[in-house]
N, C-alpha and C positions, 0 to 999 in steps of 0.2 A: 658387690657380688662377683661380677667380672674380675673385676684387679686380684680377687683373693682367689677366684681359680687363675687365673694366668699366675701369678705369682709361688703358686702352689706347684702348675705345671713346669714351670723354671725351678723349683726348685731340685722336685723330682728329678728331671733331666740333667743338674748340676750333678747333684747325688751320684746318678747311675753310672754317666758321663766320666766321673770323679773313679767310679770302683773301676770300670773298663778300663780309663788310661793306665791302673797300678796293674789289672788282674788278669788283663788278655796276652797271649803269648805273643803274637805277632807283634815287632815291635813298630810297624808301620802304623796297624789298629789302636797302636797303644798312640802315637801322636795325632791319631785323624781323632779320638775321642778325649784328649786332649785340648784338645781345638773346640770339640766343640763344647767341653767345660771352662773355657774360656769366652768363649761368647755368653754363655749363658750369666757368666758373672757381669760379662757387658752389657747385654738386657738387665741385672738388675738395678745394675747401677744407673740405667734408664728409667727404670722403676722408683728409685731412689731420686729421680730431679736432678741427678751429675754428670750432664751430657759430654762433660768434658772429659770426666776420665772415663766412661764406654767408649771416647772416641780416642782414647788414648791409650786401652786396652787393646782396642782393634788393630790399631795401627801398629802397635809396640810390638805387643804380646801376639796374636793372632798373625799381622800383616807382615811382622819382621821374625819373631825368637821362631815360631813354631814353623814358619815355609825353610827357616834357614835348619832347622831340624831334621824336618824331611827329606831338604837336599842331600843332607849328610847321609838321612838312612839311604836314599836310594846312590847315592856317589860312593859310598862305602864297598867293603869286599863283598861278598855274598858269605864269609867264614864268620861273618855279626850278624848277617840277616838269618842265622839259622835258629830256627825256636828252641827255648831255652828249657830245661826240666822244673818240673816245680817243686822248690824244697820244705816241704811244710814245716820245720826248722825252722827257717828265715821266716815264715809264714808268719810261723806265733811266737816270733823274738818281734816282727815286727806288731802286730797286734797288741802285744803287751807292752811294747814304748808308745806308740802310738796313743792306747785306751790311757795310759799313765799321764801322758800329755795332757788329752784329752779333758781326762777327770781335775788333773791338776788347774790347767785355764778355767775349767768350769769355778774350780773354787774359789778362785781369784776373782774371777768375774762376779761371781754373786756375794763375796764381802767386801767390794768394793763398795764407796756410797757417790752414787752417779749425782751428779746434777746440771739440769740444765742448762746452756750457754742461749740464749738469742745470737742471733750471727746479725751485724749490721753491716752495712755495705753492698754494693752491685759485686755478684759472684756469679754475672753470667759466663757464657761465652762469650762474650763481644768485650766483656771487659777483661776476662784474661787476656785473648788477644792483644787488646791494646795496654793490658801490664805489661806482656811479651813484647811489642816495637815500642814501646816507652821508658819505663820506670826499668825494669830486666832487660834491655836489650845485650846487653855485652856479657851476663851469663849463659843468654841464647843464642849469640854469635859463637861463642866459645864450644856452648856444645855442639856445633853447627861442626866447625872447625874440629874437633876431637871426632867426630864420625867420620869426616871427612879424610883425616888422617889414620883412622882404623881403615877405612875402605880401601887408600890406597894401598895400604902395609899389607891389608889382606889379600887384594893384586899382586903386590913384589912377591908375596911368600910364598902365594901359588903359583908363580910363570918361574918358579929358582927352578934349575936345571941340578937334578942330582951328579 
């Protein structure tokens, strides 16, 4: 009874969360509720028993893409921070690829014929972990190394003197 109102209440929050980041003008408003429909998919995916990608959600999504977003809004001119007109044109051009989407996944999804997999194996935490310093270590080094090399590239790019 609990889980299915919490669940319920996450969802709603995704939802609304979801319509706010497309529908608010301010575009700050648009990434702070962005954020928080990404957390809410990280709670579900807590819901779901995959604590590894909530914690990879946060981290990624949340802790990295969307703070380096907002940097941008607020580093930016004030000539982008200015609210934008609503064109209800784009409105229901978008509405109508969207609903099209939409309805089209739907179809796909329910003539498909699903069937069950058992998952066998340790898929905790502690064993991804030790896939990552074991078995994957040198795909995780690599990606370690390729961030490492964005960051600095993203240093040189912004200290270039015009």
């Amino acid at each position: 009874m609990i889980a299915d109102i919490v669940f319920t209440a996450l969802v709603v929050t995704l939802l609304i969360s979801a319509i706010l980041a497309v529908w608010l003008k301010n575009i700050f408003y648009n990434a702070l509720s962005l954020i928080l429909c990404l957390f809410c998919i990280a709670c579900l995916f807590i819901y779901l028993d995959s604590e590894f990608l909530a914690i990879m959600e946060v981290i990624i999504y949340i802790g990295a893409v969307s703070i380096a977003i907002i940097f941008a809004i607020m580093l930016s001119s004030p000539m982008f921070r200015q609210r934008q007109k609503r064109d209800f044109i784009k409105i229901f051009r978008a509405l109508f690829v969207g609903s099209f989407i939409f309805f089209g996944l739907q179809k796909a999804i329910r003539s498909t014929q699903w069937t069950l997999v058992s998952i066998d194996g340790d898929y905790s935490m502690r064993a991804i972990g030790k896939s990552f310093m074991t078995e994957s270590i040198l795909p995780f080094e690599v990606g370690s190394l390729v961030l490492l090399v964005a960051i600095i590239g993203a240093l040189v790019i912004s200290n270039l003197k015009e």
